[in-house]
N, C-alpha and C positions, 0 to 999 in steps of 0.2 A: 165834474166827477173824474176819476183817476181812474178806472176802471171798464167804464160806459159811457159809449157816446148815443147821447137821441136827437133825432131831428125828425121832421115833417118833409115828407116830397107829396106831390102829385100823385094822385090813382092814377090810374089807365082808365080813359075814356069817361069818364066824370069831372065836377068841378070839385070833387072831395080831396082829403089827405090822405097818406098813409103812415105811420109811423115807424118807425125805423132805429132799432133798439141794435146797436153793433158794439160787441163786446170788446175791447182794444185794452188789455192792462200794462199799464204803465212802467217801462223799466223790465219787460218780464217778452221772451219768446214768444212765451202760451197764455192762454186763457184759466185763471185760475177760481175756487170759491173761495179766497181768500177772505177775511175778514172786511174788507174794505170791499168787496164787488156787494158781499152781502147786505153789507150799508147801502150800498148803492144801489142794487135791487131793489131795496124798500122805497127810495127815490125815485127811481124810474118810473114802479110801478104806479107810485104816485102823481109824476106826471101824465102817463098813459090815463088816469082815471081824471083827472083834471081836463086833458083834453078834451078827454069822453063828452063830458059833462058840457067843457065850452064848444065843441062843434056840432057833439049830437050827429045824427046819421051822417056827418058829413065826414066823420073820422072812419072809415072804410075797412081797416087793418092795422095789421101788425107784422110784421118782418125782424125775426130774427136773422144776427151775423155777426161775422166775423172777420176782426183786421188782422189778424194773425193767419199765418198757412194751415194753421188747423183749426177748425171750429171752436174746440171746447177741451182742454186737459183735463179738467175736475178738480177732486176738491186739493186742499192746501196741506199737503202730507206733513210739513215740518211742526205746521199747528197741529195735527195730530198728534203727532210723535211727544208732544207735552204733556197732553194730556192725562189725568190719572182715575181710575175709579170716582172719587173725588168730585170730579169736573162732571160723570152725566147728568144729573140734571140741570145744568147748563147746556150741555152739548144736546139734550133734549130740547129745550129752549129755542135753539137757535136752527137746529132742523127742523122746525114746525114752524118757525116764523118763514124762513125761506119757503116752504113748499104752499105759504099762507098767501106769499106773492105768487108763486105758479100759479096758486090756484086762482086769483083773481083776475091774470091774464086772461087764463083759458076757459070763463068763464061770463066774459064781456059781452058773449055773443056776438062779436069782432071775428073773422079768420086771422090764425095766427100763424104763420109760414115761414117754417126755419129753415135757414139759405147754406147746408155744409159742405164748404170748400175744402176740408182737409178733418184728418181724425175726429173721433167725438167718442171719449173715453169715458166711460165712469159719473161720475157727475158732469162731464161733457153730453154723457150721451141723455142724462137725465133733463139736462137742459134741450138738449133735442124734441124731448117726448111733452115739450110743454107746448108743443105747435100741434095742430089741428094736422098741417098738410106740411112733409117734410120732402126737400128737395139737395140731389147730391149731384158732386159732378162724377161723373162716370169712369171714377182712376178707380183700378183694381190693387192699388197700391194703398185706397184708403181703408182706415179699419174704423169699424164703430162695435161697441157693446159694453158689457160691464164687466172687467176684468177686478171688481174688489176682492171676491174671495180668495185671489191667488194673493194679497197683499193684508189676510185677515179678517177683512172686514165684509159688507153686503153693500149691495145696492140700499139707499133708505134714505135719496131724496125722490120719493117718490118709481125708484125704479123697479121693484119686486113687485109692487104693485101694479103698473101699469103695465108693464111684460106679460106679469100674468093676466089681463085683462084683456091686451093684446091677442095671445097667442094661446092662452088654454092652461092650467096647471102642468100637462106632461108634455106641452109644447115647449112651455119656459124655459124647463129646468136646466138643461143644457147650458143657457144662458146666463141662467143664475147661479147656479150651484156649482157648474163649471168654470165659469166668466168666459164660453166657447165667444169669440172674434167673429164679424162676419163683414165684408165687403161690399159695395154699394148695388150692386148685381144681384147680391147675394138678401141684402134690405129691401132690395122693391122684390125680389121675390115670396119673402116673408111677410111683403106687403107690412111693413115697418117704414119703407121709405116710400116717396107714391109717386115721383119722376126721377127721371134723369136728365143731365144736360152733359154738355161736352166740354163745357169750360166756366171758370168761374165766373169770366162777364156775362154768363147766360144767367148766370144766380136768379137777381135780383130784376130781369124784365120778367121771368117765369115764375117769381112769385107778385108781381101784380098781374100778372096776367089772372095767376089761379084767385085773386084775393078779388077782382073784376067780377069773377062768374060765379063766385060763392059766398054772395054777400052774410050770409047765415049760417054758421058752422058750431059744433058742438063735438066733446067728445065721444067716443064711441059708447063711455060707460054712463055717461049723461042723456045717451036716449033710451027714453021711456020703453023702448023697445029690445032694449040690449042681451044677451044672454054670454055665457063664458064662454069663449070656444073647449068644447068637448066636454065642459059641465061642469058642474060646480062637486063638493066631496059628498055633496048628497045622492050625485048620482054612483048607482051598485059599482060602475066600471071603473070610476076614478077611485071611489073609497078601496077598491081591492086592490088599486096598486100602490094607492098610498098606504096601505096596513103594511108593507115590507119596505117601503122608502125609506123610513126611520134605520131599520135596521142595517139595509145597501149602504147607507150614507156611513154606520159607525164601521161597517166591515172597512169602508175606505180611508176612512180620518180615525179610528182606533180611538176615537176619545178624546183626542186632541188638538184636532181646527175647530172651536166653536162658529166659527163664519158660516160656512154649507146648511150647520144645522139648525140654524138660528136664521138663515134664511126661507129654507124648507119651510118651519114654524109659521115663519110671516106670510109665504103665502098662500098655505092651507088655510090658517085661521085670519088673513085678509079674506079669500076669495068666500068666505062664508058670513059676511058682515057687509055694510054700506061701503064705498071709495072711500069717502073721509073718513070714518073708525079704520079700514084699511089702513091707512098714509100714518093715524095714530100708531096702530100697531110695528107699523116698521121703523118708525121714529124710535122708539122705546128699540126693540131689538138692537137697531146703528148704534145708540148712544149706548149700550150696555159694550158691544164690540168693541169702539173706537176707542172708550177709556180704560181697554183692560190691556195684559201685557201681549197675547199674541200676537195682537194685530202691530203692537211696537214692534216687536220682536221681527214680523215680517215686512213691516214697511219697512223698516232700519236695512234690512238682506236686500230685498227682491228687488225695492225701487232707488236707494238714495247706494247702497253698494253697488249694486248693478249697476246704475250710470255710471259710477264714479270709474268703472272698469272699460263701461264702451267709451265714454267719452276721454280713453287716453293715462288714467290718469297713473297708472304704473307703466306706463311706457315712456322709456328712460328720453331726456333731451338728447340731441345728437352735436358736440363740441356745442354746447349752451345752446342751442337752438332746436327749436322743434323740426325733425326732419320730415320731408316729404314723404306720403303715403306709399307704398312698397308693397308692390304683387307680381311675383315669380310670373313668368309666361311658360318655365319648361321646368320641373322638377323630376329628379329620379329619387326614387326609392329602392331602398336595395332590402329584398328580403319580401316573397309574396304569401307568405301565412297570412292567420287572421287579422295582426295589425297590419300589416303593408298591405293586402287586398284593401283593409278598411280606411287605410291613410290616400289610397288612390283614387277609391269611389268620392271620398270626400272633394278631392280636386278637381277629376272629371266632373262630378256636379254641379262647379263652381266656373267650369270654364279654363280649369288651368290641365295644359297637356303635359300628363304624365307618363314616363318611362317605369314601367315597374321590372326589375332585375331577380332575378334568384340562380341558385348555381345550375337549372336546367329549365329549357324551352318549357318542358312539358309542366313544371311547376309554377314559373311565370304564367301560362294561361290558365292554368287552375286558377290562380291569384284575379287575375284578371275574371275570370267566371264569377266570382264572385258577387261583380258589380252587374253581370250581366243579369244574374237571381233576381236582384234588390230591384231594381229599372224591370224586368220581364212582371211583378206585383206589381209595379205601378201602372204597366199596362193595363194589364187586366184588370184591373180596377178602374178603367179611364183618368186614370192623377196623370198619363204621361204620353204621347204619342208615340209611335212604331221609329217616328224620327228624329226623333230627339231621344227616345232609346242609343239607333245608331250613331249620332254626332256626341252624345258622350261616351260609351264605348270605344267610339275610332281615336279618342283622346288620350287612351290607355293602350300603349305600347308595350307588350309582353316581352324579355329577352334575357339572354345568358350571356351576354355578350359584356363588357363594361363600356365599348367602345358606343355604345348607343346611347350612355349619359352625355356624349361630347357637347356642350352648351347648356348644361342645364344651371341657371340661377339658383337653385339649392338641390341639397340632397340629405334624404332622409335617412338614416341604416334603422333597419327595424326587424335587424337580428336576433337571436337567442340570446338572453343575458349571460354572454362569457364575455372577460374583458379579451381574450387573445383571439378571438373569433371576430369579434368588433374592431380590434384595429388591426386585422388582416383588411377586412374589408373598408374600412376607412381610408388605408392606404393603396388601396386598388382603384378605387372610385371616385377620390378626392379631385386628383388630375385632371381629371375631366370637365373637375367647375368653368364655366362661363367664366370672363375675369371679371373681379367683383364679386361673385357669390360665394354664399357659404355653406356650411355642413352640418347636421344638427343631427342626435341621438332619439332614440324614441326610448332609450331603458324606463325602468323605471325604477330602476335605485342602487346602477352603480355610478359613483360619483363621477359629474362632468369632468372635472380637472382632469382627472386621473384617467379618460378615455381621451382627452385632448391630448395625451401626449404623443399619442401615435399621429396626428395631425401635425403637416407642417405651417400651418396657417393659425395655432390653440386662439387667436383673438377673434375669428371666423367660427370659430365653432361652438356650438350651441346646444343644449338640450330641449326639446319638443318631445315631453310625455303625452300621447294621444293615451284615452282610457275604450278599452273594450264592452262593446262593440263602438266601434268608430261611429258610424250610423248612427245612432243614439247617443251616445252619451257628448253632452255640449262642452264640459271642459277641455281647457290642455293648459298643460302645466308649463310653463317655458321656465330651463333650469341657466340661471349665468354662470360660468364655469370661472375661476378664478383669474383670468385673462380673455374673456370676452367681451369684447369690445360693446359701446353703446350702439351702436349703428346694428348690428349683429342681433342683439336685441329685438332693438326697436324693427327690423326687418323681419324678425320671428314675428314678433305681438302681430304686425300690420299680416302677415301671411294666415295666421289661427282665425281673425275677424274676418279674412278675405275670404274665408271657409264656412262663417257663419256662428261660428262657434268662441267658447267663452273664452280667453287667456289672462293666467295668474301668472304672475314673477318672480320664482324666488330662489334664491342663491345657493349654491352649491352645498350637499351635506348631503353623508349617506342615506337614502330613502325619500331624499328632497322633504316636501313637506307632507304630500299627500299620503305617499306610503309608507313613511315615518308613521304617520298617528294611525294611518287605517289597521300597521303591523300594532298597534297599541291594543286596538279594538280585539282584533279577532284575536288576538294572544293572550286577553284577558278572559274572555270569552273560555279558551283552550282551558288556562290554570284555573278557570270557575270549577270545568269539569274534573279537573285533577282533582279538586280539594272534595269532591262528591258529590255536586249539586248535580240533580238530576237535567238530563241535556235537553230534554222537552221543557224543562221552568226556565233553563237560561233563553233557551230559545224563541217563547211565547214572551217574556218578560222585555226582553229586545224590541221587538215587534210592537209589542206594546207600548213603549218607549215611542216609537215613532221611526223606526229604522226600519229600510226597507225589508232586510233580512237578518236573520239570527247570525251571528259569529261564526257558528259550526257549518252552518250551508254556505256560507261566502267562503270560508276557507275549503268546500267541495268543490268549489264551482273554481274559485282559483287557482285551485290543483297545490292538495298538502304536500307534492313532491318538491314546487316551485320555491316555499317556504322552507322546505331542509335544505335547496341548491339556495338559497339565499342565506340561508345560517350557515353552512358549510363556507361559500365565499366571505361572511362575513371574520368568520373564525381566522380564515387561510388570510385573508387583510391585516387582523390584528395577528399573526404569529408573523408576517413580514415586516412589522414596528416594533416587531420583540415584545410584545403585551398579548395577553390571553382573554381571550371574550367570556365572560359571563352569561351565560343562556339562560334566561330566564324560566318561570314553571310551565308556561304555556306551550314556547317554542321547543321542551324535552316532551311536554306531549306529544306534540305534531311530528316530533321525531320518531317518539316510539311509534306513535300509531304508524307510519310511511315503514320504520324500518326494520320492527318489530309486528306487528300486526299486519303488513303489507298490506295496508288501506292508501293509495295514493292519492283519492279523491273520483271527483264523479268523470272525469275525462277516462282513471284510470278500472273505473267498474264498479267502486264505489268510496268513499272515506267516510265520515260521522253518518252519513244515508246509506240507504241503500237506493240501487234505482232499477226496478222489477219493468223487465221489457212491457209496455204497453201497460202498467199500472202508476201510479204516482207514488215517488218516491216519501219514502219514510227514515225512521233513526235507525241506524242499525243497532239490531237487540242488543247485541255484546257489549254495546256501551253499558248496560245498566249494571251485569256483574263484573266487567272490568275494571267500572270507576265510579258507582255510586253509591254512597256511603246513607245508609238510613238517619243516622243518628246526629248527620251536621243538620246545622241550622243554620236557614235562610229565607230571604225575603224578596218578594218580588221587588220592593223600593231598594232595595238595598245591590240586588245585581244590576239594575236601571243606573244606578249609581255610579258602580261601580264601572260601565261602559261607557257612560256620559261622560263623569269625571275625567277619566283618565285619555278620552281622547283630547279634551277641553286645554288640560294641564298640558298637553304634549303639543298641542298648538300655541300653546300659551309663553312655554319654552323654545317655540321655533321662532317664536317673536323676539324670545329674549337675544336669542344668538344672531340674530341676522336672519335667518334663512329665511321668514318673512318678513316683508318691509312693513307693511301694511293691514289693516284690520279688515278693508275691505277683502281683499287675498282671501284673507283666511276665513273670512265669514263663507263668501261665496264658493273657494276652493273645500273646504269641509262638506257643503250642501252636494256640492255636485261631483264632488271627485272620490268622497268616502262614504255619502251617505247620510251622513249627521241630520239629526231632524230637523224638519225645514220650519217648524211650529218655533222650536229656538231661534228662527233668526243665524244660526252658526255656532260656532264652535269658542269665540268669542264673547258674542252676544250673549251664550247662555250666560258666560263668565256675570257679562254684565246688567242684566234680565234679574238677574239672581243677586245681585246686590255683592262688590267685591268683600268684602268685609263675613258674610253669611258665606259667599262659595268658599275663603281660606281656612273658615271654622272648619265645615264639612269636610274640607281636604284633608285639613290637619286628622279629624276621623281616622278617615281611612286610610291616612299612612299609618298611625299608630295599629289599626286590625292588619292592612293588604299590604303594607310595605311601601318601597323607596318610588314608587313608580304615581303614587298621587301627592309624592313632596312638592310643592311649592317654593323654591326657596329664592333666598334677599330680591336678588336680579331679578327672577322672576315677578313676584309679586311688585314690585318697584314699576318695570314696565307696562303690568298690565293698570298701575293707576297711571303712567306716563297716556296710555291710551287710549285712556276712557271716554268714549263721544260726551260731546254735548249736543244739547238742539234749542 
């Protein structure tokens, strides 16, 4: 077998055997269900029952394990990702034959005792649940649970079922409906896992020990005596919180992850039926998921782009060579507003001692207080001790001085977006670099080049867009300036992961990538409402869509001032090329409304909202006689469209120009830097989900209604078949 190795050792203190089932696939890091394990599964179990037969009581157990560092990966994502509507009732087929072998393991009246030396993921972790008595080593750095729905899909080898069996309907759901991770501390307390050891070579003597003293084992829901923890939907208390489940689940997923809710489904109507009609019913739910496009859509994003980003793969070679890992020890940042407080915490966090600068003491520790807030919640909460409060604080150096950047490995400017204010301080604070280090911008959408020129070093210097709140939000955008060097780079990318957080790569162009398309979004959004469509259908229709928020409240929240100081430099850019900008209809809204209607947004009292002290903000009236017209016509599918489309198209042409390199970039960069629905997979993905051929019809549409802004043209459309995945 290519997949599985089995052998016979000695019990503990009998003349019996035990058998010893250790997963090893061939060629492969991890432990996969690939096609060929699953063959072999059917093999194994086959000699386990053969044994059975020739030892009779002398065959004692069973021992699950693992030759890889981690237990168990799960199932075989790239077979997934082929599959089509089409394919379930095969994909049914073959989830019931597999869980036809669990179930005959765990069913021997044998103990079955799985030995996890490292992760047990998803169908990893379902493979776990096929042991009677599971035993871990005691790293708090291992993770086990079922993370499918974040990748579309459910548990449904057996795992909704058994969780729930486990732990109770409103014990589960967390687990299931969230894919919530837990720790092996965290397993034997859930009493999901039932020892601990300290090292892997304890594995395998503590599970003959346990497989010695429990000659007779059964699962929990195979005795005759079993009950659900906290009851089944018969009882009054569960059925009342299941009648509003349905509904929590759609307020969250709008309609649009069928995973959660298809899990839900499975394990109400498991926990009210036999285990095996159970196992049936989740069978049937998995195979409907796995062959349809969400779950593409999100494997293609979350698991095979995400690697493709942690594992390097936009992170440029250094002179043809992969350069050594790279983590600053002293960074200054200059500038302690919201980003530079939040560019600090991030580093303190991480271990790296920051210098944070602004033009006075008293504002540097404001900036610095910041991190003290964020750390003072985690106390209180027990996440964080009194001491480790103060050694990251003591890490963050408040000052007014520039003399106190002197050795710092990089530096941050994470000033006002003025370009003459940014290379005042550029060239104040540059000096000061350690030799070797370099200097990076945090704008977010005046071009690198053109702030490198105030640098006497432009090959050193760098764009690092962090997105607000630092704290939360995982992307950064790293920008190459038209003379920055590979190393400079690859020194950013290695500093954004040293922080924990995600980094995309893409090259210089006004608005880079992310705030190039997000300016797409809310400005289409704006000229919805110019043309008279009421602001409450754009806004719901959005939402609906799968976007965190409506166009008009993200442009509150980002402050419609920041948008006219961005049209205004944009203007003042092209009147210094001798060319005149063209302001599109959205961007003369957001002007009137700032400079005509003095709405500057919610920082400034209010913009499209209003926000009523101590009440929850609402539209503000004026909108509906200022700009909505009774008599247009419009469609919830058709403004969905119209915000999808055109971020999609705008990513699509950032491809076309260079400014992304890469698909993965932009799928992930879209999800997390603007919003883009994560149901799509990205802003790509949609392209491709959607069939290219079907998206350029549609285009074609709605340039002929909406204009130049959903053209598609040669180049473009050209590129996006250059990079079209396969699988």
């Amino acid at each position: 077998m290519q997949t599985i190795r089995y052998e016979l050792i000695p019990a503990q203190g009998t003349d019996g055997e035990v058998a010893v089932i250790t997963f090893d696939e061939t060629n492969s890091p991890v432990n996969t269900m690939c096609r060929q394990w699953q063959q072999e599964l059917g093999e194994v179990t086959a000699q386990v029952l053969g044994d059975r037969e020739r030892l009779g009581t002398a065959l004692k157990g069973i021992v699950l394990a693992s030759a890889k560092t981690s237990f168990f990966a799960g199932a075989d994502l790239k077979a997934t990702m082929r599959l089509t509507p089409a394919d379930a009732p095969a994909a049914f087929g073959e989830i019931e034959r597999m869980k036809k072998h669990f179930r005959t393991l765990e069913t021997l009246g044998l103990p079955v005792v799985a030995c996890l030396n490292g992760a047990a993921l998803g169908g990893g972790w379902e493979v776990a649940l096929v042991a009677h008595y599971r035993i871990a080593v005691a790293d708090p750095k291992i993770q086990f649970g079922l993370p499918e729905v974040t990748l579309g899909l459910m548990p449904g080898a057996t795992g909704v079922t058994k969780m729930t069996r486990l732990l109770g309907l409103m014990g589960a759901q967390p687990y299931i409906l969230e894919g919530k991770l837990f720790n092996p501390a965290e397993a034997l307390e859930l009493q999901l896992v039932h020892e601990l050891v300290a090292t892997r070579e304890q594995l395998l003597p503590a599970a003959l020990a346990h497989i010695a003293t429990h000659p007779h084992t059964v699962q929990p829901w195979d005795d005759k005596n079993y009950k659900m923890p906290g009851g089944t939907p018969a009882n009054p208390k569960i059925a009342g919180a299941l009648t509003v489940a349905p509904a929590m689940l759609k307020k969250t997923t709008r309609g649009r992850y069928p995973a959660p809710e298809a899990a839900l489904a499975a394990m109400v109507e498991g926990a009210m039926v036999d285990y095996d009609t159970a196992l049936r019913i989740e069978s049937r739910y998995l195979a409907r998921l796995m062959t349809g496009p969400v779950a593409r859509n999100m494997i293609n994003t979350f698991f095979f782009d995400m690697n493709a980003i942690k594992s390097g793969k936009s992170r440029p070679a250094v002179r043809g060579a992969v350069a050594p890992r790279y983590k600053p020890q002293k960074v200054g940042i200059l500038g302690a507003g919201m980003m530079g407080a939040g560019i600090a915490w991030a580093q303190a966090s991480r271990g790296i001692a920051t210098v944070l600068k602004d033009v006075s003491t008293e504002k540097a520790e404001a900036g610095k207080a910041y991190s003290a807030k964020l750390t003072q919640a985690r106390v209180d909460k027990g996440r964080m001790t009194a001491e480790a409060q103060q050694a990251l604080l003591a890490r963050i150096t408040p000052t007014a001085s520039a003399a106190d950047l002197a050795g710092c490995d990089l530096i941050i400017e994470a000033v006002f977006e003025s370009r003459d204010l940014k290379a005042k301080v550029t060239q104040e604070a540059e000096p000061q670099l350690a030799p070797g280090g370099f200097f990076a911008s945090n704008t977010s959408t005046l071009p690198i080049s053109g702030l490198a020129t105030a640098s006497s070093r432009p090959e050193k210097f760098v764009g690092i867009h962090f997105f607000s709140p630092v704290d939360k939000m995982k992307l950064v955008e790293i920008i190459r300036g038209k003379q920055t060097d590979d190393e400079t780079v690859a020194r950013a990318f290695d500093h954004v992961q040293a922080l924990g957080k995600v980094p995309i790569v893409v090259n210089d162009s006004r608005g880079f990538y992310t705030s190039r398309t997000f300016g797409t979004f809310v400005m289409e959004g704006a000229a919805m409402l110019g043309e008279g469509i009421p602001a409450a259908a754009i806004e719901n229709a959005a939402m609906q869509a799968g976007l965190p928020v409506g166009p008009l409240a993200v442009l509150d929240e980002t402050a419609l001032t920041l948008s006219v100081h961005v049209l205004d430099q944009t203007r003042a850019d092209y009147a210094a090329e001798g060319k005149t900008y063209t302001s599109t209809p959205g961007e003369l809204l957001v002007e009137r409304m700032v400079k005509e209607l003095k709405r500057p947004g919610r920082a400034g009292g209010g913009g499209f909202y209003d926000y009523p002290a101590g009440g929850k903000k609402h539209l503000w009236p004026e909108l509906k006689p200022l700009f909505e017209k009774p008599g247009v016509a419009w469609s919830v599918q058709e403004i969905q469209d119209r915000l999808l489309y055109r971020q999609a198209i705008e990513t699509a042409r950032c491809l076309a120009e260079g400014v992304l390199t890469s698909v993965h970039d932009a799928n992930i960069g879209s999800i997390f830097g603007i919003g883009f629905p994560a149901w799509t997979g990205g802003a790509m993905q949609f392209i491709y989900a959607m069939g290219v051929q079907e998206f350029l019809r549609r285009a074609d549409e709605l340039t002929h209604k909406w204009g130049g802004g959903f053209e598609v043209d040669t180049v473009t459309q050209r590129t996006i078949s250059e990079f079209l995945p396969t699988y």
